[in-house]
N, C-alpha and C positions, 0 to 999 in steps of 0.2 A: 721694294727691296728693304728688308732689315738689318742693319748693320751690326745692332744689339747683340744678337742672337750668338756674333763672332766676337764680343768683346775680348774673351781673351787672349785672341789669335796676337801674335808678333804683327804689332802695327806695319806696314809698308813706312819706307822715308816716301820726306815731299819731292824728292826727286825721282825715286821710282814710281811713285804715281805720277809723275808730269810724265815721265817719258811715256808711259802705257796709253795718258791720253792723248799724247802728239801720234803715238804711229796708231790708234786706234781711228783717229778724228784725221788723219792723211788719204786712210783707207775709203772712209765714208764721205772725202772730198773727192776722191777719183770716181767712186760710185755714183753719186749725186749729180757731177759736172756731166757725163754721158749719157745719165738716165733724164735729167731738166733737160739738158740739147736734144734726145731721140724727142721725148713727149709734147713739145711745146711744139715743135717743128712739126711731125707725124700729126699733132692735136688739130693744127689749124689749117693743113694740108686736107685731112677727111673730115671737118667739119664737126667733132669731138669737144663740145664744152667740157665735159667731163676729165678728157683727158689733157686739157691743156692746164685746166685746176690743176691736176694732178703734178703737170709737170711743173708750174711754179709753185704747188708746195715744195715738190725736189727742190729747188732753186731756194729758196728759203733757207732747207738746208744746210746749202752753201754757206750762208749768211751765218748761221748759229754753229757749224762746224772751226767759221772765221773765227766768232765769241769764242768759241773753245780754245781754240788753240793761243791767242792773244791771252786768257786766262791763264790758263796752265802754263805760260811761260812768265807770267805776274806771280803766280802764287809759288813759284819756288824760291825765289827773292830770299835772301835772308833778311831777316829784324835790323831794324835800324831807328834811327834815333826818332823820326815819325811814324813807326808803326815795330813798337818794341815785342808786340806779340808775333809778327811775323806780315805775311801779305795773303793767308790762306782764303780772307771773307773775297777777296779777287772773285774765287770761284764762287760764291754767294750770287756776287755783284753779276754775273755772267751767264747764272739761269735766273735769275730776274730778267735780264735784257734778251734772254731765250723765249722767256716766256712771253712777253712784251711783241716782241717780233710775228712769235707763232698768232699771240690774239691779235694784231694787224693785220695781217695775212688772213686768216679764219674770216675775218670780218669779212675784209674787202672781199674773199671769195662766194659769201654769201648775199650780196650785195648786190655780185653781177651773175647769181645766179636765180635770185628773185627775178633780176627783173627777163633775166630767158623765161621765165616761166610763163611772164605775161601773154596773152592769148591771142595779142595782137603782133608777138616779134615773130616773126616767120623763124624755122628752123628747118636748117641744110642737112640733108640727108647725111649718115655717119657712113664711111669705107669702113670694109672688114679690116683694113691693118690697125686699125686702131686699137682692135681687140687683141691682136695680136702683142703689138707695146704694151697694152695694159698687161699681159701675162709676164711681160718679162719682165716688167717692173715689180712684180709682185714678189716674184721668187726673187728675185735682185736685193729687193727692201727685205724681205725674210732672212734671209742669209747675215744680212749686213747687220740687222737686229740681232742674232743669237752670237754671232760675233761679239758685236759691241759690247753686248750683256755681260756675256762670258769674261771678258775683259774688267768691267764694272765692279764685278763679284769678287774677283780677284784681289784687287788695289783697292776695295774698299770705298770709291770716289761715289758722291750721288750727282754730284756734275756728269761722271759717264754714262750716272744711271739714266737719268734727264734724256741724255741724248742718247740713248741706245731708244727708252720707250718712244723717244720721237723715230726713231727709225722704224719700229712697228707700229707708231700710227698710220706711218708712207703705206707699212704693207695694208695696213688694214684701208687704207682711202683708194687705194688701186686696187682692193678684189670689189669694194662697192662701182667705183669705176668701171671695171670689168664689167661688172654684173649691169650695170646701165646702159653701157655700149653693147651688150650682147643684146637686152629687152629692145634697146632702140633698133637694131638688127632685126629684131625679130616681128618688126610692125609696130613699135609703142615709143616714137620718139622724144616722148615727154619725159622720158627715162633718163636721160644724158643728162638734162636739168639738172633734173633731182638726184642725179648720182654728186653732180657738185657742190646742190646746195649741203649733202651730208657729210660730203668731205671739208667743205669751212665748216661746218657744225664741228666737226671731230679736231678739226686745228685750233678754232677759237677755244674750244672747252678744256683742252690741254696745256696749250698756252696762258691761260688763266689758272690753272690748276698750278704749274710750273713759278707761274709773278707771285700766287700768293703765299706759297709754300718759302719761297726766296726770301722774302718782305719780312715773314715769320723769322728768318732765321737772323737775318742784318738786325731785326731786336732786339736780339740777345733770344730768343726761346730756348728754354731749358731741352735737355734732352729727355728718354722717357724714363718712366719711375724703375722700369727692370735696368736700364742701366746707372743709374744713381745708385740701384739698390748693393750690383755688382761689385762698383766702385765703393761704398760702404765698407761693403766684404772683404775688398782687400786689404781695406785700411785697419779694419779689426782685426785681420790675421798678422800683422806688423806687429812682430815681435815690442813690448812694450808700449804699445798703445792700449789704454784700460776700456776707452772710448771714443764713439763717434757721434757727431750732430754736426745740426746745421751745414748740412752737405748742400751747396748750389753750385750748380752749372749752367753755362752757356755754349752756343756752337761758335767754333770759330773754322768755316768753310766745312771740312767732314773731320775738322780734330774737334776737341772739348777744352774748354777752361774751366778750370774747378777753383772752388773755396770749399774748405773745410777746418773745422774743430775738432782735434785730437784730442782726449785728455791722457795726461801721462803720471807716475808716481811725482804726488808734487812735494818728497823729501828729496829727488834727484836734483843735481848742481844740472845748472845750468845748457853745460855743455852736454850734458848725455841727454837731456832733452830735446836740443837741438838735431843732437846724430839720431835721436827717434824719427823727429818731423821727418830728416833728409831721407832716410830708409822708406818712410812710408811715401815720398815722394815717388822715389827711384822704380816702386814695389806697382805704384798707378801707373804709370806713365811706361813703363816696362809692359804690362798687363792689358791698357786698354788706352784705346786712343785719343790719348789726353796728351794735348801738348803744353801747359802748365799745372801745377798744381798751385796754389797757396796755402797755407797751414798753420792755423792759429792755435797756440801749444796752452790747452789748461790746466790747472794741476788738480790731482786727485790724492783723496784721503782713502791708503786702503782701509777698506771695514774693519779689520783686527787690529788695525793700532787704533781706529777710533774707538773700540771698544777698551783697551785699554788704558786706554788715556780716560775715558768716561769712570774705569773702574779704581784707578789712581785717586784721582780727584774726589768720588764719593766720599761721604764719611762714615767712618767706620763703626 
């Protein structure tokens, strides 16, 4: 998901993005809770490694749905005297420990699916209801994915984003599921294994994808160059600003912290130089998802007085 792309849409506040995440991450708690209890139960009931993978990644879930919501009720905090930018890296902090959870999981999943594999573990024939759960979990996790998504796109969150693609990775580990429990149906029960060693392959790879993207962000990493460039833009279009440099930014959760160098008429007092920076402050932060700006005011010689002054001074 690109957020760039919407710079200039009317930022969402930090409270309508928390709310969007609590009833969005309530929804994918009641989905999650029914879908881990049917699969883990039904899993070990017909004899389904497959599907009981499956159902403790649901269950996982659970766990990262909990991070969410504990986040999003962190990050609408207002600023205060130890955290005078606000509380939004919260949500940072929360798909790191997403991600963190999911490669634990991934891991362990592949772990005890190696060792099903071995030649020596006997393996219990699977019942057809297992395939059955596998189906409804798929379309369940499906659903619950274009939801979340939908939701994400809206409020702008990459925290929702985070957990919305975890919910399509559910869908996408329960049609390999499927597809394993149907092979091992069909005579090939070596199939259910390997249906779960590639569902901890699909959770550890996400889950590391998720810690290190986070990690990136807790260090300050700038955002991209089309949105720097944006932000530029607008600040050139601020009525008496002559220039722009030295533009940096960092993330702070899905807002931005900016530094910037304006340069303004440097025969203007003082005070109208001032009401320039606050204009073009008002002009970012209005425009694009920046929650502070900073604005270091230089002064500039327009070209036609420097040439008159140069032609002053010559001699004649």
């Amino acid at each position: 998901m690109n957020f760039e792309e919407h710079s200039h849409d009317t930022p969402y506040s930090q409270a309508e993005r928390s709310d969007a995440a609590s009833r969005s991450t309530w929804v994918s708690v009641g989905v999650n809770l029914v879908l881990s209890t049917l699969q883990v139960v039904v899993g070990v009931l017909s004899h389904s490694q497959g599907l009981v993978a499956d159902g403790i990644h649901s269950l996982s879930d659970l766990v990262a749905d909990g991070v969410v919501l504990v986040a999003s009720h962190l990050s609408r905090k207002e600023a205060d005297v130890e955290h005078p930018y606000g509380h939004q890296r919260f949500e940072t902090a929360a798909s790191l420990a997403l991600g963190l959870i999911l490669l634990v999981v991934g891991l362990g999943m592949l772990a005890s699916a190696v060792h099903k594999l071995d030649p020596h573990t006997p393996l219990a024939p699977v019942h057809g209801v297992a395939l059955w759960v596998a189906g409804l979990a798929l379309v369940s996790k499906e659903l619950l994915f274009r939801y979340m998504l939908s939701v994400a796109k809206r409020v702008k969150s990459s925290l929702l984003v985070a957990n919305a693609w975890h919910a399509r990775s559910d869908a996408a580990s329960s049609l390999v599921v499927g597809i394993g429990i149907a092979g091992t149906l069909a005579g090939y029960p070596i199939l259910d294994p390997i249906a779960a060693l590639i569902v901890g392959f699909l959770v550890a790879r996400m889950g590391w994808s998720f810690a290190w993207n986070a990690l990136h962000d807790l260090t300050d990493r700038a955002v991209s160059e089309e949105e720097v460039e944006a932000i530029r833009e607008t600040l050139r279009s601020t009525p008496g600003v002559s220039g722009v440099h030295d533009v940096r930014t960092r993330r702070m959760g899905d807002m931005i912290l900016v530094d910037a160098h304006i340069e303004v008429d440097g025969g203007l007092t003082v005070e109208a130089g001032h009401d320039i920076a606050v204009a073009a402050q008002e002009r970012v932060m209005q425009h694009h998802r920046v929650l502070h700006l900073m604005t270091h005011v230089d002064p500039w010689k327009r070209p036609d007085l420097d040439h008159a002054v140069a032609a002053l001074s010559s001699p004649s």
